[in-house]
MOPAC internal coordinates of N, CA, C and O (Angstrom, degrees):
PM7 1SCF
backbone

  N    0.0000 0     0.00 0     0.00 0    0    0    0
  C    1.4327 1     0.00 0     0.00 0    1    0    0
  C    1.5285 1   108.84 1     0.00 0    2    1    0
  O    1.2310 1   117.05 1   -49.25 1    3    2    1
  N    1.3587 1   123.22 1   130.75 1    3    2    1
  C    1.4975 1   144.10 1  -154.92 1    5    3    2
  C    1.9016 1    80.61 1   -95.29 1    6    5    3
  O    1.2310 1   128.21 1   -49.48 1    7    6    5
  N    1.7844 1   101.80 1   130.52 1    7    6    5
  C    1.3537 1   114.95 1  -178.12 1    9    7    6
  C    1.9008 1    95.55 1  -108.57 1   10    9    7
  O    1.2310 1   130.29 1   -50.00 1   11   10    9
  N    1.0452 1    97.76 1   130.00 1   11   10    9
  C    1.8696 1   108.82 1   173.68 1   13   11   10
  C    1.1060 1   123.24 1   -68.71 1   14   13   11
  O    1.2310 1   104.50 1   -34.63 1   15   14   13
  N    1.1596 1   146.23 1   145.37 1   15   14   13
  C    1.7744 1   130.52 1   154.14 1   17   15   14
  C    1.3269 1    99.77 1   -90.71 1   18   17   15
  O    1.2310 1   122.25 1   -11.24 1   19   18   17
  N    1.1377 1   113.29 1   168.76 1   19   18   17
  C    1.6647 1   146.83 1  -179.18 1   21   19   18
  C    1.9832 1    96.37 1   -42.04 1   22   21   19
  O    1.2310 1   143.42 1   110.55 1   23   22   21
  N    1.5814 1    72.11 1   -69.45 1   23   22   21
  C    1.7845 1    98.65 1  -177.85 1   25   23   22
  C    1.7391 1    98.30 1   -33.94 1   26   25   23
  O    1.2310 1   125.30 1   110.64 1   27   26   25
  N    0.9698 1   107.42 1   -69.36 1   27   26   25
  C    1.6992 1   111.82 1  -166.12 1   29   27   26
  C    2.0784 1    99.73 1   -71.00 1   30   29   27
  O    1.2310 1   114.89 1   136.88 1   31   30   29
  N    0.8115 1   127.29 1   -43.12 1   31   30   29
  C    1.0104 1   115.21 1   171.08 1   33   31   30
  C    1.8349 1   125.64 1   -61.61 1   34   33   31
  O    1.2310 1   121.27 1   140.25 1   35   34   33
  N    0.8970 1   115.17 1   -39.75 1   35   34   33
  C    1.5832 1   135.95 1   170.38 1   37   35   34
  C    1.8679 1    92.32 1   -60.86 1   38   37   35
  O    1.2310 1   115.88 1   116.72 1   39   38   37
  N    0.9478 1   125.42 1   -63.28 1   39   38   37
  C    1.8688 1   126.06 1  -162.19 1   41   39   38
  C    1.8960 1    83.03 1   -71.54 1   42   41   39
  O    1.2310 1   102.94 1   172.55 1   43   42   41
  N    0.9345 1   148.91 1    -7.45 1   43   42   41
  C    1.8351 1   131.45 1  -171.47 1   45   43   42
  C    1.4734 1    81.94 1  -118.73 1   46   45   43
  O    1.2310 1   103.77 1   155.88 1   47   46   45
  N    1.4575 1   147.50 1   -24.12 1   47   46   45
  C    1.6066 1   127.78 1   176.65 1   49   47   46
  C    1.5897 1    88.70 1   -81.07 1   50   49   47
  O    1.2310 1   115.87 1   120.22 1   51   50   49
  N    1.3751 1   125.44 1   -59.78 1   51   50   49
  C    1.5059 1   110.46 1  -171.80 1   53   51   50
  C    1.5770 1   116.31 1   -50.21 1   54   53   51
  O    1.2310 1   123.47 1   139.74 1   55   54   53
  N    1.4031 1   110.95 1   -40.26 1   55   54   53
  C    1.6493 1   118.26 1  -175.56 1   57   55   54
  C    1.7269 1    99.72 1   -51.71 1   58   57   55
  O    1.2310 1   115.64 1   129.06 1   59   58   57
  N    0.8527 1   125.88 1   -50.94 1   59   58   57
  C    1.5213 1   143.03 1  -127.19 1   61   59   58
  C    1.9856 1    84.73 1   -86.69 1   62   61   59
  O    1.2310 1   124.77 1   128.63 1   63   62   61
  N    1.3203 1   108.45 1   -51.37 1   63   62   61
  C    1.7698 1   104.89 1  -172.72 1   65   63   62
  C    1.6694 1    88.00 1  -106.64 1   66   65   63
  O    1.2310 1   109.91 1  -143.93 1   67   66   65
  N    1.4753 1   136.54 1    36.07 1   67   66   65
  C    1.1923 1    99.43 1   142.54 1   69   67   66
  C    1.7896 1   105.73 1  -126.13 1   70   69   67
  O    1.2310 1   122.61 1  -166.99 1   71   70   69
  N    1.3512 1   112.61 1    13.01 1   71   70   69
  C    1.3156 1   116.98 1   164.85 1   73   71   70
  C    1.6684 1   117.21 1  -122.88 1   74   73   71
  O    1.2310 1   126.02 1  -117.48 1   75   74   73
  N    1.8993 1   106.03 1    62.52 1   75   74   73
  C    0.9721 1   124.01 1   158.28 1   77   75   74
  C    2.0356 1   104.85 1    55.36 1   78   77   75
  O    1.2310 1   125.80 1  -144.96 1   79   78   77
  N    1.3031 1   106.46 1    35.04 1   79   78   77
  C    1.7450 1   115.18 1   168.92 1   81   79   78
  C    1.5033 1   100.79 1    52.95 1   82   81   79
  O    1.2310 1   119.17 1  -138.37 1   83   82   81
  N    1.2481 1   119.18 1    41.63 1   83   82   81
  C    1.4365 1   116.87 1   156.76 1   85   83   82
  C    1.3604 1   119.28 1  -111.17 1   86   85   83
  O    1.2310 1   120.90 1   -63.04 1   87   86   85
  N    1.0546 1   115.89 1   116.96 1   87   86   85
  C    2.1148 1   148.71 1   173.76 1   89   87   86
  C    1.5165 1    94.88 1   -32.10 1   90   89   87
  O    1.2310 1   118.98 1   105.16 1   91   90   89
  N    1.6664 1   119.55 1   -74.84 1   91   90   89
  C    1.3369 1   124.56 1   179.98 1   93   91   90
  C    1.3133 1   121.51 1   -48.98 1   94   93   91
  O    1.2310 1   118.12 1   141.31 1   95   94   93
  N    0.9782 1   121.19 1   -38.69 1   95   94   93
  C    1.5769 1   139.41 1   173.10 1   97   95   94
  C    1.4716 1    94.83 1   -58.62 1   98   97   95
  O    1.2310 1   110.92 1    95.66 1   99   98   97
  N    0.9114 1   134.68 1   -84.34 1   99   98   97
  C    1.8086 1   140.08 1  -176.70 1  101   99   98
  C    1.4479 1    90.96 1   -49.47 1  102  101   99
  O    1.2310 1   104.97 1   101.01 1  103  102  101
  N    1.2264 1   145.40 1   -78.99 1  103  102  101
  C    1.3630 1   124.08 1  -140.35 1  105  103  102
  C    2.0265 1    97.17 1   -57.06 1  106  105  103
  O    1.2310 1   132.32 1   145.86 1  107  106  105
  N    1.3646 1    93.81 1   -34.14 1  107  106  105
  C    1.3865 1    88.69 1  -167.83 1  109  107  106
  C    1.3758 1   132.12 1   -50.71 1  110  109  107
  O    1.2310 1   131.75 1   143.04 1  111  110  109
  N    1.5564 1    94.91 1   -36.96 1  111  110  109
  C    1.9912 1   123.39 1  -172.03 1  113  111  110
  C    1.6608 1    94.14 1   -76.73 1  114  113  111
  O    1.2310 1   119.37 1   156.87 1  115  114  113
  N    1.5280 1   118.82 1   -23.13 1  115  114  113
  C    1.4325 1   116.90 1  -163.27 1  117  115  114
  C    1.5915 1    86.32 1   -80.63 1  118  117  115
  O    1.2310 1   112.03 1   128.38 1  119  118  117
  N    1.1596 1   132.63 1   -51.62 1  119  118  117
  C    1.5003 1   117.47 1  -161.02 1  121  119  118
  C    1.5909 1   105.82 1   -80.55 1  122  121  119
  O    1.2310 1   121.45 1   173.06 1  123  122  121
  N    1.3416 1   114.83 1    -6.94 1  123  122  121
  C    1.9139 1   103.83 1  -175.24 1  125  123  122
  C    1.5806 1    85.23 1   -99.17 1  126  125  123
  O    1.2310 1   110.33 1   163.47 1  127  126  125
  N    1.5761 1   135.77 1   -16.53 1  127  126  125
  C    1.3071 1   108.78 1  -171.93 1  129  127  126
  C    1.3850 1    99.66 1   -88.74 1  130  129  127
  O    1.2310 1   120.69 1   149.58 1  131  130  129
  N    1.3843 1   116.28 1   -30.42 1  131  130  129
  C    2.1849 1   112.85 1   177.49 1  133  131  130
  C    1.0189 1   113.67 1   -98.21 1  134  133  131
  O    1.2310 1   108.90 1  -131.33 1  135  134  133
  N    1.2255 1   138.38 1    48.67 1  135  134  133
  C    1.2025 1   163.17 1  -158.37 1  137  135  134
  C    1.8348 1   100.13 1   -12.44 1  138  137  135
  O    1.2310 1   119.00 1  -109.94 1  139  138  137
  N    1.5600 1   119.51 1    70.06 1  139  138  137
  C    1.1328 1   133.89 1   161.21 1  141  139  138
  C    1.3242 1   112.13 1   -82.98 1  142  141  139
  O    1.2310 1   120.99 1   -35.36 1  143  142  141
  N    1.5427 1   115.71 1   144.64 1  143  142  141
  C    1.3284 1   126.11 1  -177.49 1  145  143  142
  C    1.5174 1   119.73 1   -75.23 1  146  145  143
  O    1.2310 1   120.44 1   132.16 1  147  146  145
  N    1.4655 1   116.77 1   -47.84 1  147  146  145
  C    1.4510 1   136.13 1   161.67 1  149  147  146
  C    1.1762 1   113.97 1  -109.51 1  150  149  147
  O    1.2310 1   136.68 1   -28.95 1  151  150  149
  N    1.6934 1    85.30 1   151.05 1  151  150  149
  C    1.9583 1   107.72 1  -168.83 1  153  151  150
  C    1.7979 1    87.15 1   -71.32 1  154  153  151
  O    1.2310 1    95.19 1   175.04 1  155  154  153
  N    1.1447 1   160.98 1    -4.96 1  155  154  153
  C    1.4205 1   179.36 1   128.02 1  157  155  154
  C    1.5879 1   117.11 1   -17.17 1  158  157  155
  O    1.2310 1   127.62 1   159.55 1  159  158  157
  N    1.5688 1   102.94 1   -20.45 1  159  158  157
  C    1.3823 1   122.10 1  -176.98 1  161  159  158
  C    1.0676 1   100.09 1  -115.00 1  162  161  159
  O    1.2310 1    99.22 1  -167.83 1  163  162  161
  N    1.5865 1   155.01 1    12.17 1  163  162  161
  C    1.2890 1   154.94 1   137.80 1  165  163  162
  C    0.9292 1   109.18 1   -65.70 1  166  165  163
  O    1.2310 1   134.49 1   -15.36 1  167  166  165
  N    1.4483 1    89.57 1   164.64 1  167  166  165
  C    2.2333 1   103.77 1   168.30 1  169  167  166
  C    1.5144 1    90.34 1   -79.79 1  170  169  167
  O    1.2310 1   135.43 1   -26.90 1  171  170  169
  N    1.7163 1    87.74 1   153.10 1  171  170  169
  C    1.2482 1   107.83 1   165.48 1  173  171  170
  C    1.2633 1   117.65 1   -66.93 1  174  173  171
  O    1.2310 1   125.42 1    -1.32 1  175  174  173
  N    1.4806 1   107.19 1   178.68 1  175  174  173
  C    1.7831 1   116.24 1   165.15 1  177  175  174
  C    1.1579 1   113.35 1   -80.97 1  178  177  175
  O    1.2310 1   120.32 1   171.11 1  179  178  177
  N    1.3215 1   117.00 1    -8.89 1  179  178  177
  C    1.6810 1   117.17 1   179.73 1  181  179  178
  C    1.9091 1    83.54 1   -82.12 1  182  181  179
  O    1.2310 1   123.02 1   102.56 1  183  182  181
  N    0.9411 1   111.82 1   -77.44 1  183  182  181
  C    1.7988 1   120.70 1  -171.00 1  185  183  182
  C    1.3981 1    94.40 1   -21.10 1  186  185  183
  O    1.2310 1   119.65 1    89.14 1  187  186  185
  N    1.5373 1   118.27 1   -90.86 1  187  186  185
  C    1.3742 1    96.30 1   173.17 1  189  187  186
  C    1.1466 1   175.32 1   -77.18 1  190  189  187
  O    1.2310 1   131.85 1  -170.26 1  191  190  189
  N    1.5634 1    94.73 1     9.74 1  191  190  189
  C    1.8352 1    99.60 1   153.50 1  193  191  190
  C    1.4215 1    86.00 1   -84.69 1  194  193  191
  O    1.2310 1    93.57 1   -85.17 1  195  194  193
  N    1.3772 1   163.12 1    94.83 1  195  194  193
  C    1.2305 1   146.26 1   110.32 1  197  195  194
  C    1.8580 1    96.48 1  -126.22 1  198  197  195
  O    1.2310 1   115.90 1   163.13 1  199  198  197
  N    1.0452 1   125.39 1   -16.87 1  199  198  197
  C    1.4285 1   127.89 1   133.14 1  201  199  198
  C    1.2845 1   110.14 1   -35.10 1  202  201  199
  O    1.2310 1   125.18 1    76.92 1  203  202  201
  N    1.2866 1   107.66 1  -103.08 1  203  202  201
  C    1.2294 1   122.77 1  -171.96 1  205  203  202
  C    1.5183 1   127.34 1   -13.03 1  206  205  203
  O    1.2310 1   130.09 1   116.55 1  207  206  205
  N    1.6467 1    98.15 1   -63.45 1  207  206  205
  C    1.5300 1   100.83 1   161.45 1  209  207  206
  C    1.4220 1   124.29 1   -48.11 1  210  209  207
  O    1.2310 1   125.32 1   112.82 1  211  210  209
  N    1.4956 1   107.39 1   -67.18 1  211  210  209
  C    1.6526 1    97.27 1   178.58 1  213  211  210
  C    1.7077 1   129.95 1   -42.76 1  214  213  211
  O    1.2310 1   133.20 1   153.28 1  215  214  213
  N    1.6780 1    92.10 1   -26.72 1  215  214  213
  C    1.4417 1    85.78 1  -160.46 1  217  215  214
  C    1.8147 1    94.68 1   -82.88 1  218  217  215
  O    1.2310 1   115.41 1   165.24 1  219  218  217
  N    1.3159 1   126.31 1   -14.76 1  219  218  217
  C    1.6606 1   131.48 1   165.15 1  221  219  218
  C    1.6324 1   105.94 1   -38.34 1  222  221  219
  O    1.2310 1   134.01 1   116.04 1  223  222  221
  N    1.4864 1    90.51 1   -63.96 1  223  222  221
  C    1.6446 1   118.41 1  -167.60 1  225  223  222
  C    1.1766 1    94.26 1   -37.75 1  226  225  223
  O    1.2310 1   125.09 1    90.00 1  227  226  225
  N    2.2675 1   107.83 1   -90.00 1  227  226  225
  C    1.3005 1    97.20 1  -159.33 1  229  227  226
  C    1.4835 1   107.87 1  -115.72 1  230  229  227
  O    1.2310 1   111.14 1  -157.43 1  231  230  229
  N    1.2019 1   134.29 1    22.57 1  231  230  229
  C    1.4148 1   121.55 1   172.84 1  233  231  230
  C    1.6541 1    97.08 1    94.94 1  234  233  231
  O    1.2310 1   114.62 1  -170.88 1  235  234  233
  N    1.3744 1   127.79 1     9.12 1  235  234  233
  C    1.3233 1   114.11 1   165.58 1  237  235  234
  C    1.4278 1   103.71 1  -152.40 1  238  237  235
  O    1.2310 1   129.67 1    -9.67 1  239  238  237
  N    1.5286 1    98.97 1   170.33 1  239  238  237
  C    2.0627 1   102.96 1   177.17 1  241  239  238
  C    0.8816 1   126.07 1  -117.36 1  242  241  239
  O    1.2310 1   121.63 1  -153.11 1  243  242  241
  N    2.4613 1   114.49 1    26.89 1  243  242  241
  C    1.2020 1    96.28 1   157.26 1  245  243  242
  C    1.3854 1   124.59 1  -102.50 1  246  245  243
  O    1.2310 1   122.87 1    42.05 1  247  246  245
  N    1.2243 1   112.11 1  -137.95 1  247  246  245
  C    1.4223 1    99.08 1  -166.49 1  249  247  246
  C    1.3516 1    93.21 1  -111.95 1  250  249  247
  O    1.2310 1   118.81 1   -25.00 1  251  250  249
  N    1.7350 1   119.87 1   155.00 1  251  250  249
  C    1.3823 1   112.96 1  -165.96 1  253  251  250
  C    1.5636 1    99.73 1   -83.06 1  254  253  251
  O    1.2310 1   126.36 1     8.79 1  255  254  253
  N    1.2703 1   105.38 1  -171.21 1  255  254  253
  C    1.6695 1   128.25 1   170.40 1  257  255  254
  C    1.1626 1   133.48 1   -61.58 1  258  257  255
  O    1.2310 1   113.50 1   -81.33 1  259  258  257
  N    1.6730 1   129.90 1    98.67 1  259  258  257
  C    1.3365 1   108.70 1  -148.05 1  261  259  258
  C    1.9173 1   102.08 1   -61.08 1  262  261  259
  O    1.2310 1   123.49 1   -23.98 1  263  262  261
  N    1.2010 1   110.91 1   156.02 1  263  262  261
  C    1.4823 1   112.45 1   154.57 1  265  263  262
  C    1.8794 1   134.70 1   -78.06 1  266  265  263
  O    1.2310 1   118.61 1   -18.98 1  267  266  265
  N    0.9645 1   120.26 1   161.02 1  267  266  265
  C    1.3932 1   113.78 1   178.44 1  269  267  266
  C    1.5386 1   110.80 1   101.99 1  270  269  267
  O    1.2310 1   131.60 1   -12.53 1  271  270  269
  N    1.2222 1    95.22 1   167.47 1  271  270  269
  C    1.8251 1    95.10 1  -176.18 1  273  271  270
  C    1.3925 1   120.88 1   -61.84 1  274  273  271
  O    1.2310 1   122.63 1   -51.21 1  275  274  273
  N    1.7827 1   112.56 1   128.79 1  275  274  273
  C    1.3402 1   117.90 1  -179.88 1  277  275  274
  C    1.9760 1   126.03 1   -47.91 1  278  277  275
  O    1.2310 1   141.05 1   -16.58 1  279  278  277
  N    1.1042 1    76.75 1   163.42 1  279  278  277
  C    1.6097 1    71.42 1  -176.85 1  281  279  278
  C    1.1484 1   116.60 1  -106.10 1  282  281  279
  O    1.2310 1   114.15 1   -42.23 1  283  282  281
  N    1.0986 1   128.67 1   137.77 1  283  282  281
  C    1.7854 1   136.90 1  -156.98 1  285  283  282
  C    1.6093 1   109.37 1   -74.19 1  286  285  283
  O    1.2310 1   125.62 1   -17.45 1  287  286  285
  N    1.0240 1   106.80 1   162.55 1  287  286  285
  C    1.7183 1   117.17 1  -166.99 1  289  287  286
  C    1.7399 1    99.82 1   -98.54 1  290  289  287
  O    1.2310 1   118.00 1   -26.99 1  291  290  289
  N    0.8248 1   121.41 1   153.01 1  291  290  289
  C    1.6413 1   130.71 1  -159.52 1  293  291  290
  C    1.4083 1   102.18 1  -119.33 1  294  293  291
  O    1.2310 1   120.83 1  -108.01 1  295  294  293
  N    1.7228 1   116.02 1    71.99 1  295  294  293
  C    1.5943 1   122.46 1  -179.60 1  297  295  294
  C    1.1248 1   118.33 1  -102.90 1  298  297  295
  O    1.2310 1   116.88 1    -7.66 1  299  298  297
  N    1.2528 1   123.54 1   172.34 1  299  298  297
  C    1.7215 1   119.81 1  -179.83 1  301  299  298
  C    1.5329 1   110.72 1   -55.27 1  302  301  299
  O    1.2310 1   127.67 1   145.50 1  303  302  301
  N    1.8339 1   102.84 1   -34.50 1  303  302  301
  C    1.5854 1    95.78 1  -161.47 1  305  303  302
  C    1.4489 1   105.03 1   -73.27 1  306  305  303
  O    1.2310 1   121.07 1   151.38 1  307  306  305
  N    1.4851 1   115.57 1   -28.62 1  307  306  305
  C    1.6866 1   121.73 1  -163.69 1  309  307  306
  C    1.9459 1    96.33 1   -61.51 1  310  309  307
  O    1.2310 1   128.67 1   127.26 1  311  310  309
  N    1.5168 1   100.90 1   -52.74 1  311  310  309
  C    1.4182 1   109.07 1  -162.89 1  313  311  310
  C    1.7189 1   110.08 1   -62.86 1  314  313  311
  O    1.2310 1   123.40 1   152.91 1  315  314  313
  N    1.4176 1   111.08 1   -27.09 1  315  314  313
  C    1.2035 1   102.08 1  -179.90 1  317  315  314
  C    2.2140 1   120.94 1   -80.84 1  318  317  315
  O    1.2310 1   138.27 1   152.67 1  319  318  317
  N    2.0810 1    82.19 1   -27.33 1  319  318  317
  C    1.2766 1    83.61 1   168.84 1  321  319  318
  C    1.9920 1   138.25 1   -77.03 1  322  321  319
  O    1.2310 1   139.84 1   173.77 1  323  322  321
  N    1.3227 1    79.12 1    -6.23 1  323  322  321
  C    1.8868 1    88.90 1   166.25 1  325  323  322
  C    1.1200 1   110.09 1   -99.65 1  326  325  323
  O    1.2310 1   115.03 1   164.20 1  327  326  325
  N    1.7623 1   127.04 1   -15.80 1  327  326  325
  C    1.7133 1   103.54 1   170.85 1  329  327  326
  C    1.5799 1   103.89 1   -96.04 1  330  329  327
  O    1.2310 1   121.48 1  -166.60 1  331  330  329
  N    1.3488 1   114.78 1    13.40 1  331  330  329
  C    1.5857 1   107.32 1   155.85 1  333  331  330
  C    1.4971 1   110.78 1   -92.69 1  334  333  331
  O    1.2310 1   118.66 1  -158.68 1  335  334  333
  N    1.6163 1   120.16 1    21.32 1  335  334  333
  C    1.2111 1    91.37 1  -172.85 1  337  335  334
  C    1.5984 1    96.36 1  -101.56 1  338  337  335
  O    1.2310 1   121.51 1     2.05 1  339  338  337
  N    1.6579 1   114.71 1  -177.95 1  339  338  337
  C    1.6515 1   106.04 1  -179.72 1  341  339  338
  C    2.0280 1    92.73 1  -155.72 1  342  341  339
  O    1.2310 1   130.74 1   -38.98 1  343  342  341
  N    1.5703 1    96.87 1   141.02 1  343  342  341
  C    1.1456 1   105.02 1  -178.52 1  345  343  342
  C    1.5952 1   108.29 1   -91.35 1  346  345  343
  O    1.2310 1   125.53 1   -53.71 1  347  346  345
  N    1.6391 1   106.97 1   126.29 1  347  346  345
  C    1.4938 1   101.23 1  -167.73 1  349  347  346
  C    1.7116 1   101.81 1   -87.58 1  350  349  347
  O    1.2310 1   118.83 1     7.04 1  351  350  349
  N    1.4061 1   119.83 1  -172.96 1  351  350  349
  C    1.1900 1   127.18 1  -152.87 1  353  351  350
  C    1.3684 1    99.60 1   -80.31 1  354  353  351
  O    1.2310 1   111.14 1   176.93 1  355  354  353
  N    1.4596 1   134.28 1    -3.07 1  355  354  353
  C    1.5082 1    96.66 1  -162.46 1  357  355  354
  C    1.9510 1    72.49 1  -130.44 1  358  357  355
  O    1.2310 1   109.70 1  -148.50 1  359  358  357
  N    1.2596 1   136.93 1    31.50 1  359  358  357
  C    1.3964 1   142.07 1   124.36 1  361  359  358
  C    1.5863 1    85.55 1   124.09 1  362  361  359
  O    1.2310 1   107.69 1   164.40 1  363  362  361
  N    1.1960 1   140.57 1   -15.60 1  363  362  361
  C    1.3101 1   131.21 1   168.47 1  365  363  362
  C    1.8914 1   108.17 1   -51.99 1  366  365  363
  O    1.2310 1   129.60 1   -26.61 1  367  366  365
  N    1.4188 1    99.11 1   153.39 1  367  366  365
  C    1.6479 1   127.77 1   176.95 1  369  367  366
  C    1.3165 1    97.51 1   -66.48 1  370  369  367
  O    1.2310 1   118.58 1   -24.59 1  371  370  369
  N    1.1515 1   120.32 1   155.41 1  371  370  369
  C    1.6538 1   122.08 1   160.95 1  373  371  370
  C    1.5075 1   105.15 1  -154.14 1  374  373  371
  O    1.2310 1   114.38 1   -42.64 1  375  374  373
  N    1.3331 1   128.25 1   137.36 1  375  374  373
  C    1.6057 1   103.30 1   164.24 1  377  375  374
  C    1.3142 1   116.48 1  -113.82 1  378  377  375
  O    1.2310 1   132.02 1     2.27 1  379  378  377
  N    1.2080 1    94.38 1  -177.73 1  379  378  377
  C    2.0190 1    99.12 1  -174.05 1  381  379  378
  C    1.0864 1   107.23 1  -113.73 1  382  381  379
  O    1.2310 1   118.37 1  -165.69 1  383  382  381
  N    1.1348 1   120.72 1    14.31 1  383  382  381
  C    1.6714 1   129.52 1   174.58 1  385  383  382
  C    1.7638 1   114.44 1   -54.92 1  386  385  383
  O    1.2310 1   120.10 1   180.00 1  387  386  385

């Protein structure tokens, strides 16, 4: 899956409302402005109405922050402290720390 920059995403929201909200119109200007060979190497029309929306929402086109608990950092101390850990007999965690 082909990752966008800002740059290229920002020129297909501007394309999009200054050639009267037509999809074809933008994919088109997107491949003569990055000098792509096929219309096949653009974002889709799904991609950019999913731009589009976000950028309604919040004023930008990336993707927000996932929610929920962060995800832990992968250090010597973490890795050594889960292979000290040991499952006791009746299936509970225990550690040997």
């Amino acid at each position: 899956m082909v990752s966008y920059t800002g740059e290229e995403r920002a020129f297909c929201i501007q394309a999009f409302y200054e050639n009267n909200r037509s999809y074809v119109s933008v994919r088109r200007r997107f491949r003569l402005e990055f000098g792509l060979r096929n219309i096949r190497e653009c974002p889709s029309t799904n991609l950019i109405k999913q731009w589009l929306v976000r950028f309604k929402r919040t004023g930008s086109t990336l993707k927000s922050r996932r929610k929920g608990r962060a995800r832990s950092v992968r250090t010597t101390e973490n890795i050594e402290r889960v292979r000290g850990e040991s499952v006791c007999e009746s299936g509970c965690k225990k550690f040997n720390a």
